[in-house]
N, C-alpha and C positions, 0 to 999 in steps of 0.2 A: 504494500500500500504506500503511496507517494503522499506527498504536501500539495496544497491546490493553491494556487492565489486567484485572491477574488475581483468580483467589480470594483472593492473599493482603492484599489489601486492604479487604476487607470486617472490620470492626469494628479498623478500626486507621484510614483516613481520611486519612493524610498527605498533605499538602497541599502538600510542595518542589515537585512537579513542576510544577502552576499556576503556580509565579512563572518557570521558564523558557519556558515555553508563548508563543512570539511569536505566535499566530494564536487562544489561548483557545477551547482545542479538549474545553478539560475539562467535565463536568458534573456537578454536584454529589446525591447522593441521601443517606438519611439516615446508611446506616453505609459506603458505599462510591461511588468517582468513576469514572467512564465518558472514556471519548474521541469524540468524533463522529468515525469515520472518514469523511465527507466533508469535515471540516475539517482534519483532522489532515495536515499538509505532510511527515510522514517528517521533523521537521529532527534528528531523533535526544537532541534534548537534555531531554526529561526522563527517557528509562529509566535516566541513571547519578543521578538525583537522586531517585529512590526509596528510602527506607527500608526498604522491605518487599520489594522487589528483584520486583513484582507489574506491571510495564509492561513488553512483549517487541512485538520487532515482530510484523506479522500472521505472515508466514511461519514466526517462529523461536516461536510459542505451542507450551508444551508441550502432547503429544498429550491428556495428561487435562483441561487447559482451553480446549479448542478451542469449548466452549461458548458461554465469554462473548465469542467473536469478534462472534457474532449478540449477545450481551447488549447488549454496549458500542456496538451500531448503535440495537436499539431504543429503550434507556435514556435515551439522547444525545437524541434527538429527546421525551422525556417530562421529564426533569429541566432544572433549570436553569441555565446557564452558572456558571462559579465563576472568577473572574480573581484574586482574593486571598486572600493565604495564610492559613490557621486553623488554631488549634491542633488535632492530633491530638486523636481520640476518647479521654477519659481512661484505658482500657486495653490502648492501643493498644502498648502495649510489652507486653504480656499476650499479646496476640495473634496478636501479630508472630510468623510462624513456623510458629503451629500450621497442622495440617489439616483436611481435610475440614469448611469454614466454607459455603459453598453454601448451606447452610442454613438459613444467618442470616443472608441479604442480604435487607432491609427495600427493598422497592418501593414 
């Protein structure tokens, strides 16, 4: 079972979780980061270093973003790996929070 990141990461981009990531399982796109679940080891340590509180395990994804389970599979294998930390997108404290963003995640 993998890590999921969620909607609420999309135009916000935090980037704590990459520097716990011991297998650099993150991938980077332009307003939002993905997990390869065949990389991803369950070691549980970036869902408490989100800001946007948008990484849940597979099983525990709330039922309205069960989407980006599939997302964060296909994404992972099209973008490319991110092992170092960057700053948040500069509205990212803007965005943090809100809903219904789906929208606005740039492929």
């Amino acid at each position: 079972m993998a890590f999921v990141v969620t909607e609420n990461c999309i135009k916000c981009k935090f980037t704590d979780c990459v520097d716990v990531c011991p297998v650099d399982c993150f991938h980077e796109g332009p307003n939002f980061l993905v997990i390869d679940p065949d990389e991803c080891i369950d070691c549980t340590l970036c869902e408490p270093e989100c800001p946007a509180n948008a990484i849940f395990a597979e099983d525990e994804v709330p039922d309205d973003q069960h989407q980006f389970i599939a997302l964060n599979a296909e994404l992972s294998k099209k973008w490319p790996s991110i092992t170092d930390v960057k700053d948040a997108l500069p509205e990212a404290d803007d965005w943090n929070g809100k809903e219904h963003k789906a929208q606005y995640l740039e492929k």
